[in-house]
CHARMM internal coordinates of N, CA and C (Angstrom, degrees):
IC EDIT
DIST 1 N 1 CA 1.4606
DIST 1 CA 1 C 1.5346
ANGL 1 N 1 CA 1 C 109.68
DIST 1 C 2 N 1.3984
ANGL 1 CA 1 C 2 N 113.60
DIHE 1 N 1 CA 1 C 2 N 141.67
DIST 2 N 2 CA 1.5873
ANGL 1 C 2 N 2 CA 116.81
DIHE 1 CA 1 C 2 N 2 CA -175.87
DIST 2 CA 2 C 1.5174
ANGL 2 N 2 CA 2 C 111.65
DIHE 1 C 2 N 2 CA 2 C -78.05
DIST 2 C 3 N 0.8399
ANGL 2 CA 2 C 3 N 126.16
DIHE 2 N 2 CA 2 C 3 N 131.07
DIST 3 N 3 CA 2.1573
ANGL 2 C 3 N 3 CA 147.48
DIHE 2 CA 2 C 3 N 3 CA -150.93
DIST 3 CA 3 C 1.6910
ANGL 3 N 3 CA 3 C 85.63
DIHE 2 C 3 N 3 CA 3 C -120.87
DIST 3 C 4 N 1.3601
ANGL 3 CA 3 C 4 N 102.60
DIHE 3 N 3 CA 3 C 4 N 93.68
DIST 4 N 4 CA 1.6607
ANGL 3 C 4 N 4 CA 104.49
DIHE 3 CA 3 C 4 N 4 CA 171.67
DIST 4 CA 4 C 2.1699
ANGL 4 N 4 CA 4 C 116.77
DIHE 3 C 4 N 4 CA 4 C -43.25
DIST 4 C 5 N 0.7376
ANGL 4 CA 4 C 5 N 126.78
DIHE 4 N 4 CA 4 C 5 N -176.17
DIST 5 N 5 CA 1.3948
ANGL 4 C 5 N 5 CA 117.23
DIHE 4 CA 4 C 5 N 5 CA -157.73
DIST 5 CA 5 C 1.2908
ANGL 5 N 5 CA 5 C 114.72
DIHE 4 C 5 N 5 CA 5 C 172.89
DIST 5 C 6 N 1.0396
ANGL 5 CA 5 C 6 N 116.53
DIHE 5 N 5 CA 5 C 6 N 131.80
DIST 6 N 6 CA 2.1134
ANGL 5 C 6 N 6 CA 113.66
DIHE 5 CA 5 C 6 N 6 CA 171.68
DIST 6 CA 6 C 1.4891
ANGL 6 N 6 CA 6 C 95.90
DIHE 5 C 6 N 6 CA 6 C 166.84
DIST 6 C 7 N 1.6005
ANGL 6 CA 6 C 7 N 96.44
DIHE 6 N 6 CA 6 C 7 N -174.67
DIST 7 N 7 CA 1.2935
ANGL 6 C 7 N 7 CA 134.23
DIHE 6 CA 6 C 7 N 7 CA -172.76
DIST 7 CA 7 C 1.4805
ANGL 7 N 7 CA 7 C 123.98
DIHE 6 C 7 N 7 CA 7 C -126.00
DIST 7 C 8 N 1.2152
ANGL 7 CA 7 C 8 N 112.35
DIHE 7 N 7 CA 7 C 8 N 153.93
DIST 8 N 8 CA 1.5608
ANGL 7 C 8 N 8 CA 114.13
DIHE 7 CA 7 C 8 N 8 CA 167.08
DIST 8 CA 8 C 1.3495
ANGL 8 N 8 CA 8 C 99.93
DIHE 7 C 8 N 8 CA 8 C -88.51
DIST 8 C 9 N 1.3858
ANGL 8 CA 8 C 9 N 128.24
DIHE 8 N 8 CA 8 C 9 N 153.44
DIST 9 N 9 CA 1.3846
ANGL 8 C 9 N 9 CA 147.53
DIHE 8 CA 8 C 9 N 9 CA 144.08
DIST 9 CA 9 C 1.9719
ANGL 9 N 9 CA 9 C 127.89
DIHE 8 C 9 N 9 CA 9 C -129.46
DIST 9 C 10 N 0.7006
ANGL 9 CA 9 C 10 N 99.34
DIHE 9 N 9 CA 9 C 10 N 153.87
DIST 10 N 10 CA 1.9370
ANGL 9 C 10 N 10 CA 96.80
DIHE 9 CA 9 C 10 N 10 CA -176.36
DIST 10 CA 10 C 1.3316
ANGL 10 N 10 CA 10 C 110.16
DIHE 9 C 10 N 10 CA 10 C -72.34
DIST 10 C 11 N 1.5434
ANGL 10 CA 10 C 11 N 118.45
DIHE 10 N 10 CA 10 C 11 N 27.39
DIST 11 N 11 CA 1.6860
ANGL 10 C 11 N 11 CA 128.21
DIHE 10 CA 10 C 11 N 11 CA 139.49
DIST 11 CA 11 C 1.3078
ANGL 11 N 11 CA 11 C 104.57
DIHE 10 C 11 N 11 CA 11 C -111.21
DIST 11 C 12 N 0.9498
ANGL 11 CA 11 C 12 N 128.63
DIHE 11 N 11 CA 11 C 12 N -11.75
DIST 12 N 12 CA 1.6881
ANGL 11 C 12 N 12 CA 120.26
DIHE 11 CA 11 C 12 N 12 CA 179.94
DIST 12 CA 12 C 1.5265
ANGL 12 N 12 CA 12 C 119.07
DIHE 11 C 12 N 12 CA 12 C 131.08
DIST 12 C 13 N 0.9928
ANGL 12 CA 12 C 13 N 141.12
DIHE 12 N 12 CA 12 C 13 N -103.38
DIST 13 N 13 CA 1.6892
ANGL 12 C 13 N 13 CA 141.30
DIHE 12 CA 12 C 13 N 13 CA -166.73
DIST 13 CA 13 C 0.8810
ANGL 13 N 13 CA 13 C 97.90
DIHE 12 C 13 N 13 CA 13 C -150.66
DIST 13 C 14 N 1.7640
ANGL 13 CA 13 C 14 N 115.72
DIHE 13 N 13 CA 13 C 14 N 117.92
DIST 14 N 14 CA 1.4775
ANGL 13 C 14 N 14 CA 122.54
DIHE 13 CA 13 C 14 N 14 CA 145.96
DIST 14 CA 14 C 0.9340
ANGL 14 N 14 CA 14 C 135.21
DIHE 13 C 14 N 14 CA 14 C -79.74
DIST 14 C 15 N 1.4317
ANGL 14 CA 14 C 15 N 165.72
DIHE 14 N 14 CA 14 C 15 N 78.66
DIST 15 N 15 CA 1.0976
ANGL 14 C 15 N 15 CA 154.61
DIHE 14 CA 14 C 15 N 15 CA -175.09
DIST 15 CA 15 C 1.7055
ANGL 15 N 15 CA 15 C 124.90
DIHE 14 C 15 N 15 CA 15 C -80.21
DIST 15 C 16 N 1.6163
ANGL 15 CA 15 C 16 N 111.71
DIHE 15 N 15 CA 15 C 16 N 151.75
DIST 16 N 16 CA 1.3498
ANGL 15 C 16 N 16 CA 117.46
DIHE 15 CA 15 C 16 N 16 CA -172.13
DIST 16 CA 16 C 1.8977
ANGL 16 N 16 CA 16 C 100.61
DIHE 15 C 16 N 16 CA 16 C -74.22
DIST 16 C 17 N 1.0325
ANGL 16 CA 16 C 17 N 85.15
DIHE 16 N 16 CA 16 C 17 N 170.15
DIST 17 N 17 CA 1.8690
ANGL 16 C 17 N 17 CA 79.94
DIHE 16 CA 16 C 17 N 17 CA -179.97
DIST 17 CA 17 C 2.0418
ANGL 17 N 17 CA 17 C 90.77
DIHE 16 C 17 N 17 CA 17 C -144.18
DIST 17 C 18 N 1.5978
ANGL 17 CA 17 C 18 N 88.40
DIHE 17 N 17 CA 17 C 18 N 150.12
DIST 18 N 18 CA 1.6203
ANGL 17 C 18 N 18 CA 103.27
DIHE 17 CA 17 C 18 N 18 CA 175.75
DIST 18 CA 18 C 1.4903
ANGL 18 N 18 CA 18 C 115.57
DIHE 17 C 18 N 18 CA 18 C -23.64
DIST 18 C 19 N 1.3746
ANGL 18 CA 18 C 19 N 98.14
DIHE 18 N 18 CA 18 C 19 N -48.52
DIST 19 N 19 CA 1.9794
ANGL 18 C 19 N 19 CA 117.49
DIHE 18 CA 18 C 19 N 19 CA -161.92
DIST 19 CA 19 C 1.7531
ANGL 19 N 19 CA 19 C 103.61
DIHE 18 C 19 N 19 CA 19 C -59.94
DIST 19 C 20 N 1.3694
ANGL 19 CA 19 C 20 N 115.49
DIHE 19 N 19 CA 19 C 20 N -14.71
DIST 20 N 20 CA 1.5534
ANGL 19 C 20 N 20 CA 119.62
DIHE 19 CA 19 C 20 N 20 CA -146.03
DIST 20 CA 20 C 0.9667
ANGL 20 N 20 CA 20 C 134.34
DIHE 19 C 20 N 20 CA 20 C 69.25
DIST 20 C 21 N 1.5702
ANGL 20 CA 20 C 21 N 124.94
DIHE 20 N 20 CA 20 C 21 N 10.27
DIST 21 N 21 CA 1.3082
ANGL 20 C 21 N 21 CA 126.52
DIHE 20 CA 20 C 21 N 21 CA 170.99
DIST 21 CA 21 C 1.6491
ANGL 21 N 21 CA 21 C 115.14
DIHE 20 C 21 N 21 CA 21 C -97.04
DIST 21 C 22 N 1.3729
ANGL 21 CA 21 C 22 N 111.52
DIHE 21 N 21 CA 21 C 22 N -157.95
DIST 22 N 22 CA 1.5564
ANGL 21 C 22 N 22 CA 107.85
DIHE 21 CA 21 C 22 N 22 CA -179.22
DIST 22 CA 22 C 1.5921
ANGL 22 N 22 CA 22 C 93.86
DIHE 21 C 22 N 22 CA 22 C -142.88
DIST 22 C 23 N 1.7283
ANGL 22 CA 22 C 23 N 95.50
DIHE 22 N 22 CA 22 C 23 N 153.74
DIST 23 N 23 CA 1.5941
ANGL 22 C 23 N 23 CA 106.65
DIHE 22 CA 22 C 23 N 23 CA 162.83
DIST 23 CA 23 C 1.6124
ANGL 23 N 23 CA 23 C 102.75
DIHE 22 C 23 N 23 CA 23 C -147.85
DIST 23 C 24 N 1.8781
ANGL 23 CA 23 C 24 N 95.12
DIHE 23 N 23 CA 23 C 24 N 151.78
DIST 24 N 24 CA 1.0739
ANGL 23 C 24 N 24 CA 103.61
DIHE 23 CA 23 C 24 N 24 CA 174.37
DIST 24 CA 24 C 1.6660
ANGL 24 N 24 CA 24 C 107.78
DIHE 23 C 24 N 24 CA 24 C -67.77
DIST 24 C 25 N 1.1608
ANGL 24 CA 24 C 25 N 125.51
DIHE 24 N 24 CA 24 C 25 N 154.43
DIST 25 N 25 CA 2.0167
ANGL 24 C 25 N 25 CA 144.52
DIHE 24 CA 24 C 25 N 25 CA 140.67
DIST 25 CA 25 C 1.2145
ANGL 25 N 25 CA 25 C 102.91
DIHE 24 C 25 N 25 CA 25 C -93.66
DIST 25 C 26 N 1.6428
ANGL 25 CA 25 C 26 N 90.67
DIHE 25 N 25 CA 25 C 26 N 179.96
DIST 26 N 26 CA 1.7565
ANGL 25 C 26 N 26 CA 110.11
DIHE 25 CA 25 C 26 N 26 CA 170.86
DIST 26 CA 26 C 1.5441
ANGL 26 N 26 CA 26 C 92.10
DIHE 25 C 26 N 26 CA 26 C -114.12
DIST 26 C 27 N 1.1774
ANGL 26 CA 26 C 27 N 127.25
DIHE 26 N 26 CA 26 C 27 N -14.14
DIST 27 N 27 CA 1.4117
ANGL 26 C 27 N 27 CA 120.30
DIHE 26 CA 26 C 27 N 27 CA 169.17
DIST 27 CA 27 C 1.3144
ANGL 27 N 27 CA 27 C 112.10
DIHE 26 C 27 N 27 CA 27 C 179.29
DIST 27 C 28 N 1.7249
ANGL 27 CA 27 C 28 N 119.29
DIHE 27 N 27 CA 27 C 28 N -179.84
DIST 28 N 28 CA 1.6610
ANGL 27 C 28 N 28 CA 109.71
DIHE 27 CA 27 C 28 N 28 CA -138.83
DIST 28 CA 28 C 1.0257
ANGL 28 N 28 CA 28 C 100.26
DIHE 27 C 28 N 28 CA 28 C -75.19
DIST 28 C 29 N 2.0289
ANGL 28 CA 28 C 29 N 120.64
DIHE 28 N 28 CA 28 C 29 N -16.19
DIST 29 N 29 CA 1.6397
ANGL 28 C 29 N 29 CA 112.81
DIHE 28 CA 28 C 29 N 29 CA -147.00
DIST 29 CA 29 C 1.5081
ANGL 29 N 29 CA 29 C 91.22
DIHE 28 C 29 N 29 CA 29 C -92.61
DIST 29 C 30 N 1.4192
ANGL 29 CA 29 C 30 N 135.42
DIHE 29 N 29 CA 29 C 30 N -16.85
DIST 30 N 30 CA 1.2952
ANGL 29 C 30 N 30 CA 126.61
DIHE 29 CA 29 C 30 N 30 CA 168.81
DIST 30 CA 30 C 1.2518
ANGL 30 N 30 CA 30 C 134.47
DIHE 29 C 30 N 30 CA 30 C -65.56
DIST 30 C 31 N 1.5346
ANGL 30 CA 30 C 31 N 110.18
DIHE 30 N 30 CA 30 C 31 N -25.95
DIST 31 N 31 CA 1.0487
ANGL 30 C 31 N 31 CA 137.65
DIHE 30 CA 30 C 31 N 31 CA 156.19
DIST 31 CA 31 C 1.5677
ANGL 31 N 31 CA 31 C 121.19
DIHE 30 C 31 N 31 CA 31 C -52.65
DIST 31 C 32 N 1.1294
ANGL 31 CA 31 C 32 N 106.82
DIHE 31 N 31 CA 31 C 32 N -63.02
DIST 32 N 32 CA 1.6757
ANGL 31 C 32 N 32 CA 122.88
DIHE 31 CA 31 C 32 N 32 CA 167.77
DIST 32 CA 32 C 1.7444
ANGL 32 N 32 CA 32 C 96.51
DIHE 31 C 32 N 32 CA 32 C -42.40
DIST 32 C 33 N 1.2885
ANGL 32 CA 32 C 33 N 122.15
DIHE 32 N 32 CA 32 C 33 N -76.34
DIST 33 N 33 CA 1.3261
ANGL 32 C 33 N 33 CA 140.94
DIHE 32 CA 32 C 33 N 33 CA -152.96
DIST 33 CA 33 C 1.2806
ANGL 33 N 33 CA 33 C 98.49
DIHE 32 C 33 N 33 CA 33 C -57.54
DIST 33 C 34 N 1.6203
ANGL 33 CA 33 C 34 N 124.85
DIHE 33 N 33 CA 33 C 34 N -34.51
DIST 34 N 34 CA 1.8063
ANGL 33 C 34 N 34 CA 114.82
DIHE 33 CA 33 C 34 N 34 CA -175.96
DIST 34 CA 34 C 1.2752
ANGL 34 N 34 CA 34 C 105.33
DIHE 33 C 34 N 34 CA 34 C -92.07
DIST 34 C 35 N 1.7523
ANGL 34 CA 34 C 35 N 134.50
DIHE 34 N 34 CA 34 C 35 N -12.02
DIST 35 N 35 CA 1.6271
ANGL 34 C 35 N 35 CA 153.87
DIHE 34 CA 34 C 35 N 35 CA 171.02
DIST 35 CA 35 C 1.5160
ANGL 35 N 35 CA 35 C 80.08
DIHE 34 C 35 N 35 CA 35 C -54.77
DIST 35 C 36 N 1.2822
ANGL 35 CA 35 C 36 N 122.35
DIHE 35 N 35 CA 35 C 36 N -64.28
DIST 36 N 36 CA 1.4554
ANGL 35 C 36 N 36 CA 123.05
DIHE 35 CA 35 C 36 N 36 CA -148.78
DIST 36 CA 36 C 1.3160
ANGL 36 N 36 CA 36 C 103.50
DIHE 35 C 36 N 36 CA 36 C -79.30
DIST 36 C 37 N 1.3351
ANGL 36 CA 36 C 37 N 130.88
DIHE 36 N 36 CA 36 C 37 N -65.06
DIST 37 N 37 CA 1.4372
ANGL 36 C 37 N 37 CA 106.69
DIHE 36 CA 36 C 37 N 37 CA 167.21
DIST 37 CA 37 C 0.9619
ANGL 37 N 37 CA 37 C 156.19
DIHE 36 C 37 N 37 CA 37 C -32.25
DIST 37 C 38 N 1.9201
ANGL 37 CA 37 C 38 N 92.45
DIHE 37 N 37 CA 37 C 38 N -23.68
DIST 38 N 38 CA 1.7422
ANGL 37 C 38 N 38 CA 99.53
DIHE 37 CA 37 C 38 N 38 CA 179.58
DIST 38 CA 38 C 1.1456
ANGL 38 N 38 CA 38 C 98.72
DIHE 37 C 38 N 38 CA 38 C -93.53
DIST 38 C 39 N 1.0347
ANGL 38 CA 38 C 39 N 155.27
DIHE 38 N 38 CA 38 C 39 N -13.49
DIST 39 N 39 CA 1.7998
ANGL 38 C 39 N 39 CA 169.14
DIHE 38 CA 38 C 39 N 39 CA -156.74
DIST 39 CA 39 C 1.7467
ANGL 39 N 39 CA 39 C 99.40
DIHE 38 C 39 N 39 CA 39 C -89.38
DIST 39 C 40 N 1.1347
ANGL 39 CA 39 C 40 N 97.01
DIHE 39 N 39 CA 39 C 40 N -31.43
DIST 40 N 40 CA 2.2016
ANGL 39 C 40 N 40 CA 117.67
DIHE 39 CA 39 C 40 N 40 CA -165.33
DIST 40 CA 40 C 1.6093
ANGL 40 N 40 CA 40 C 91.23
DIHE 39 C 40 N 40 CA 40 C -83.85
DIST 40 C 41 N 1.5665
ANGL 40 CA 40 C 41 N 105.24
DIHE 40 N 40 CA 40 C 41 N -49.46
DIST 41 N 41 CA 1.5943
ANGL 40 C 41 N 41 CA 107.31
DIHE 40 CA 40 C 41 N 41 CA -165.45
DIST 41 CA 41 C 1.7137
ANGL 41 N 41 CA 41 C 133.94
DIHE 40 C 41 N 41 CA 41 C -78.47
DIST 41 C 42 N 2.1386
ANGL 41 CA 41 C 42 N 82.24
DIHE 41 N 41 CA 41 C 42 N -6.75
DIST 42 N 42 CA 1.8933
ANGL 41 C 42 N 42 CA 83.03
DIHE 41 CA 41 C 42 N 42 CA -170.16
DIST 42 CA 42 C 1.4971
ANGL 42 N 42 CA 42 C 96.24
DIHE 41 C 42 N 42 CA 42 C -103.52
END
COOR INIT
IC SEED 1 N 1 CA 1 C
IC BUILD
């Protein structure tokens, strides 16, 4: 199962995504919130 994951940076929160790639957020809980949607959608 995919274990949400990231970093802070001085643009905001990156987080890892399912696919293995990365995207920037504006912060962690948005990050969390699009983890979860895609988790809802597969």
């Amino acid at each position: 199962m995919f274990k949400p994951a990231g970093y802070y940076t001085s643009q905001g929160y990156t987080g890892f995504l399912p696919s293995g790639g990365r995207m920037a957020f504006p912060t962690q809980e948005e990050y969390l919130d699009f983890v979860r949607e895609w988790q809802e959608a597969a």
